[in-house]
C-alpha positions in Angstrom: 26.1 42.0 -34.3 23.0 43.3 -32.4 21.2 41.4 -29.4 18.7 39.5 -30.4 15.6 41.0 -27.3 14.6 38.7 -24.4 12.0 36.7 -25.3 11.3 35.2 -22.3 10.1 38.8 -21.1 7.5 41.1 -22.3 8.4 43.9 -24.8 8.8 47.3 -22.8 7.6 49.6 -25.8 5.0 51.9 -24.5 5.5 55.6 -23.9 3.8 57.9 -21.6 1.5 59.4 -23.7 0.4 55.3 -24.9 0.1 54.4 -21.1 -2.6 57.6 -21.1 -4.3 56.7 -23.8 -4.8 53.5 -22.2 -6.1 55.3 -18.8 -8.4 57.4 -20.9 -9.5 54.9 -23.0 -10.4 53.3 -19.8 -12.9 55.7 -18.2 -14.4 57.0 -21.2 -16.8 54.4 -22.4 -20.4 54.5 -23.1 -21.1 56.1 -19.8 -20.6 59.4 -20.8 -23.0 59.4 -23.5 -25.7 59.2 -21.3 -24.5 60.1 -17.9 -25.4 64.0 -18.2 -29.1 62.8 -17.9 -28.7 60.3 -15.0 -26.8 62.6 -13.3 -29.4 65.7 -14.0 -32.7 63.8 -12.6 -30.3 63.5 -9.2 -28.8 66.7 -8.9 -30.8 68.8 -11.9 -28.4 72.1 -13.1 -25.5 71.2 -10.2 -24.9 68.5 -12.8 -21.5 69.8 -14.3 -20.5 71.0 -11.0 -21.3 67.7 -9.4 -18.6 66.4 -12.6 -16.1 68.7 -11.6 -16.2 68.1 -8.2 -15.9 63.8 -8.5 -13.0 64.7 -11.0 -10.8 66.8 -8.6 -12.0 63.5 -5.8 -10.8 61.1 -8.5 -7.7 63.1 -9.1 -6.7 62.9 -5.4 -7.2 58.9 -5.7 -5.1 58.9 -8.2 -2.6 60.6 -7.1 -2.5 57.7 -4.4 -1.6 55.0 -7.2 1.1 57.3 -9.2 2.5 57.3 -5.8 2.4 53.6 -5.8 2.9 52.8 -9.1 6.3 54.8 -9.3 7.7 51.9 -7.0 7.0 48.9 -9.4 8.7 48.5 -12.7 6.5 45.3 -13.6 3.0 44.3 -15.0 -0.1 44.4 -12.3 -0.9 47.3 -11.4 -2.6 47.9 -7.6 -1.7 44.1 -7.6 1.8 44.7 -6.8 1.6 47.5 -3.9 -1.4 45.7 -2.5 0.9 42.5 -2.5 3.7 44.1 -1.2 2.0 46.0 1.6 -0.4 42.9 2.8 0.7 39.5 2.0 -0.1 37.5 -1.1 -3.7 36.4 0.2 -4.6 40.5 -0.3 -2.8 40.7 -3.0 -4.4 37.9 -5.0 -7.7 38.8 -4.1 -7.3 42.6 -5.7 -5.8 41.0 -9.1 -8.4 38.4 -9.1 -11.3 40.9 -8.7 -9.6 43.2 -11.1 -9.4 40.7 -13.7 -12.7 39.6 -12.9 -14.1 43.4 -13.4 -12.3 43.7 -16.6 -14.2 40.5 -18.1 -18.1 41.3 -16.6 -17.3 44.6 -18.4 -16.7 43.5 -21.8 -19.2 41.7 -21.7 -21.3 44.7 -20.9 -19.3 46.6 -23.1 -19.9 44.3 -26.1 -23.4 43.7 -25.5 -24.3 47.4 -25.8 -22.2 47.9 -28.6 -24.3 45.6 -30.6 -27.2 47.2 -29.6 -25.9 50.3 -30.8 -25.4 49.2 -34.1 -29.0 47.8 -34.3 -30.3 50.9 -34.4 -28.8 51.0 -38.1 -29.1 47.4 -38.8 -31.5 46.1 -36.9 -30.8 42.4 -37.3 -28.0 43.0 -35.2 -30.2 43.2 -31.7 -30.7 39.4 -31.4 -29.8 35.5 -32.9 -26.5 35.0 -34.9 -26.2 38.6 -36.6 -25.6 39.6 -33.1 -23.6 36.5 -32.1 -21.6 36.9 -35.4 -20.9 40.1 -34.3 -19.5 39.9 -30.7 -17.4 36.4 -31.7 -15.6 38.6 -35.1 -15.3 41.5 -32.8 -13.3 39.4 -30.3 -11.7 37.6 -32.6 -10.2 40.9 -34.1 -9.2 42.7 -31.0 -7.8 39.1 -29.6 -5.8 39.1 -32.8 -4.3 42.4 -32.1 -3.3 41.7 -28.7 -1.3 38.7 -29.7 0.6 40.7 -32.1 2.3 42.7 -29.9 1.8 45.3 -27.2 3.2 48.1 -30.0 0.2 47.5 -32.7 -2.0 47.3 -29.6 -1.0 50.6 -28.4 -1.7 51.9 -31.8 -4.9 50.9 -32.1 -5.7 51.8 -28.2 -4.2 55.3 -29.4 -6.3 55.3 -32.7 -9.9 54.5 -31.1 -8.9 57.1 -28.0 -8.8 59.6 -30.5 -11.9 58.6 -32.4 -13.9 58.7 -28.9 -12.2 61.8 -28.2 -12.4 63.6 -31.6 -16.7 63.9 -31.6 -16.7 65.0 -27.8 -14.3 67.5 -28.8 -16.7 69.0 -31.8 -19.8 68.2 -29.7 -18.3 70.8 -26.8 -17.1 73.5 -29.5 -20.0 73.5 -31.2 -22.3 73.3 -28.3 -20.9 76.3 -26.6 -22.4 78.6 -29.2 -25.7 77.4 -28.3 -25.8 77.4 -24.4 -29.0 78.9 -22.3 -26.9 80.6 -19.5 -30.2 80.5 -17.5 -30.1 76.5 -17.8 -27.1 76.6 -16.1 -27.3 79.0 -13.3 -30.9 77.4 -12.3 -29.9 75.7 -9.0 -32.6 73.5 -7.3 -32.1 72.7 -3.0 -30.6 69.3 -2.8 -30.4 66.7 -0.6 -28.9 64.5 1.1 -30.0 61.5 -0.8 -29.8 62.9 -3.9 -26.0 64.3 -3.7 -25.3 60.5 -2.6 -26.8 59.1 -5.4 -25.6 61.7 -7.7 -21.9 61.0 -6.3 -22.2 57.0 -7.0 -23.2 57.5 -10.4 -20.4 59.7 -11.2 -17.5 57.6 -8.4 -18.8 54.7 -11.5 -17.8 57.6 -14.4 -14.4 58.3 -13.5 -13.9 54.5 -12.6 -11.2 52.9 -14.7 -8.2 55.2 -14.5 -7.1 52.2 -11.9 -5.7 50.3 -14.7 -3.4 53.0 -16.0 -0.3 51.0 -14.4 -1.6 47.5 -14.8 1.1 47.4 -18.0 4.0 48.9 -16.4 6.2 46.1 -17.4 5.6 47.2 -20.8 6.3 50.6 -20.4 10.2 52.0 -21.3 10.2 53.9 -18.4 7.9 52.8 -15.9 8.8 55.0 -12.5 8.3 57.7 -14.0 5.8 57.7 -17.1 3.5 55.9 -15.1 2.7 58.6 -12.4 2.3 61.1 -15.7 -0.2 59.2 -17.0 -2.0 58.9 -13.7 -2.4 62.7 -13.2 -3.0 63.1 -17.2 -5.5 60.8 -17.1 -8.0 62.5 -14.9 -7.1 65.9 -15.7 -8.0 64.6 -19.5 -11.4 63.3 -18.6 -12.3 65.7 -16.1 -12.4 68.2 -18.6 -13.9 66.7 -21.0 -16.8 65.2 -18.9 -17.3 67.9 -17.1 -17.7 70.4 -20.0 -19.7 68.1 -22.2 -22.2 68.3 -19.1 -21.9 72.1 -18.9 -23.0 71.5 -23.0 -25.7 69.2 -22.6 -27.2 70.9 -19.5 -26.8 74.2 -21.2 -28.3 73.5 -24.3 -31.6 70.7 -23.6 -34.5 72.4 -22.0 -35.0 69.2 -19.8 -31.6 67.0 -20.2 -32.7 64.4 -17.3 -35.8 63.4 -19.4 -34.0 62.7 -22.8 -32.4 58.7 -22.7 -29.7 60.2 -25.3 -28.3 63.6 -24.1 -25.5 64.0 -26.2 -27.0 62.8 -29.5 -30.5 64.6 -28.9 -28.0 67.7 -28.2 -25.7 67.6 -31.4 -29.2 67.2 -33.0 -29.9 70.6 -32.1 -26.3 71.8 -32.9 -25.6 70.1 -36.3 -28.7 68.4 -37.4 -29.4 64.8 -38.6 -25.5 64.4 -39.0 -24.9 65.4 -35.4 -26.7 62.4 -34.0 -25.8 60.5 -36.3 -21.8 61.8 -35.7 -22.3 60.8 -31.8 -24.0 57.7 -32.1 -21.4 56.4 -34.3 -18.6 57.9 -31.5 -20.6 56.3 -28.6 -19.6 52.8 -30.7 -15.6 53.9 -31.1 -15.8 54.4 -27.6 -17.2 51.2 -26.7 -15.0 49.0 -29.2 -11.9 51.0 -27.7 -13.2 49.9 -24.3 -13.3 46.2 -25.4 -9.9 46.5 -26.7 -8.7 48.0 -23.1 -10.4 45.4 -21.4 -8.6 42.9 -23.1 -5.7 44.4 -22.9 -5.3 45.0 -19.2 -7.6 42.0 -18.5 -5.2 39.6 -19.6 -2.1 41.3 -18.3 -3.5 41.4 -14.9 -4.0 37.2 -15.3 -0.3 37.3 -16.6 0.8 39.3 -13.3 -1.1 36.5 -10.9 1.0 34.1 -12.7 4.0 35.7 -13.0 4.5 36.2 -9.2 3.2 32.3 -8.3 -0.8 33.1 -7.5 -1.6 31.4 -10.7 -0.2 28.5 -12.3 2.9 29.3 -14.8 0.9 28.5 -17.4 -0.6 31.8 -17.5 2.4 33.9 -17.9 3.7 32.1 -20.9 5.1 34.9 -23.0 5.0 34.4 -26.9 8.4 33.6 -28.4 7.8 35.9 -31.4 5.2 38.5 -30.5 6.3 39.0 -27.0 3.0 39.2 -25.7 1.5 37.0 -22.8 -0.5 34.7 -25.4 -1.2 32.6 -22.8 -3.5 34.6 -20.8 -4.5 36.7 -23.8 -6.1 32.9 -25.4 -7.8 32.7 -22.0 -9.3 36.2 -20.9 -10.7 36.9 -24.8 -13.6 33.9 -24.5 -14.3 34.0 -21.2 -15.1 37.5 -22.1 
């Protein structure tokens, strides 16, 4: 007769390719749909190289948590090492302001998401369309999460892939349609403006820090949580950095334009384009909800789970497997 699994622990089910998902899920939100022009009125044309050069920085970083994360076989993430190395008093302030980051964001997250889809359906923007909105959205993802860590994973996976999947056309398509002169047309920068070019894109790459928060739910943590570390930022490098190189190539003034991406698949496909990326820019930012979530509640569960939080918070679901618990408490304070 088989062994029935410990359901007093959490279900270790994800692969290395589900813990980058998660990473990449992570970083890629709504940011990059409008970076290219934030970046651009800092640094004009140095733009992509300015996105190269704060991905190989981020990559470095990184490589500082793999190294990190390849000692820990349980959920937390930069909890753990920062517990271990400092005392619990550090340690609890890093998960606490962790969890706390994941939380503001979705509300951020959410927010802009449903002012995305006002500009279909405009009732959206305000008064209970919009509140119907955020609480079903919630609801749905909070649903998930309970379920299981494996139909979590899927969906993570699923929406990656659907944020992924118009960047991907937007950058193949775009390259046909590049102004090499757009490109090589470097202003004199200074000082201030490399500085404030470098913060806006240090806030890009940010979220690839979670990557290892659910290591206790990975099958092989020591070593398919360092993979997804480096994959990761090599994943979002390159696809940042060379829908910048599209963007910049192909507007004649991308720091003016609010929307670069959609106002640039405009000129490459048409009507559809835009339409194609506004649509991806809200995949992206539900698939950033969900991660929030995700991690947000796990990182909760870790507090508890080593005594900074009351027990309460890492009860683990006698079916699903999942921290319930904590999931119940992050989703509405969210």
């Amino acid at each position: 007769m088989a062994a029935l699994p410990d359901q007093t622990h959490l279900r270790r089910a994800l692969g290395k390719w589900d813990l980058t998902a998660i990473g990449v899920n992570q970083v890629i939100g709504s940011a990059i749909f409008l970076l290219p022009s934030d970046v651009a009125k800092q640094v004009g044309a140095w733009g992509p190289v300015a996105f190269m050069a704060i991905g190989v920085l981020s990559l470095s970083i990184a490589l500082c948590f793999a190294e990190a994360g390849s000692r820990f076989e349980s959920t937390g993430g930069p909890y753990l090492p920062a517990r271990a190395a400092f005392g619990r008093f550090i340690g609890f302030e890093i998960g606490w302001m962790m969890w706390f980051a994941r939380v503001t964001s979705h509300a951020s997250v959410v927010n802009g998401l449903t002012l995305a889809l006002a500009f279909y359906w405009p009732s959206l923007a305000g008064g209970m369309p919009r509140a119907a909105t955020i609480t079903g959205l919630t609801l749905a993802l909070t649903w998930i999460n309970v379920r299981g860590i494996k139909q979590s994973s899927w969906v993570v996976n699923g929406l990656t892939i659907g944020k992924l999947l118009p960047l991907a056309i937007f950058i193949i398509g775009g390259i046909w349609f590049i102004d090499p002169s757009r490109l090589t047309t470097l202003p004199a920068l200074h000082r201030e403006q490399v500085s404030a070019g470098a913060i806006l894109l240090i806030f890009a790459y940010g979220g690839y820090e979670v990557t290892g928060v659910l290591a206790g739910e990975a099958q092989n943590p020591r070593r398919d949580v360092p993979f997804a570390f480096v994959a990761v930022l090599i994943i979002v490098s390159i696809v940042m950095s060379l829908t910048s190189v599209v963007a910049t190539g192909i507007l004649p003034d991308v720091a003016s334009t609010r929307t670069p991406l959609a106002d640039a698949s405009a000129i490459i496909f048409g009507a559809w384009g835009a339409a194609m990326m506004s649509m991806g820019s809200v995949v992206s930012m539900t698939g950033n909800n969900m991660g929030q979530l995700l991690n947000g509640s796990r990182t909760i569960f870790a507090l508890a789970e080593n005594g900074d939080l009351p027990r309460w918070f890492g009860k683990v679901h006698p079916r699903y497997q999942t921290p319930s618990t904590a999931i119940l408490f992050v989703a509405p304070m969210a």
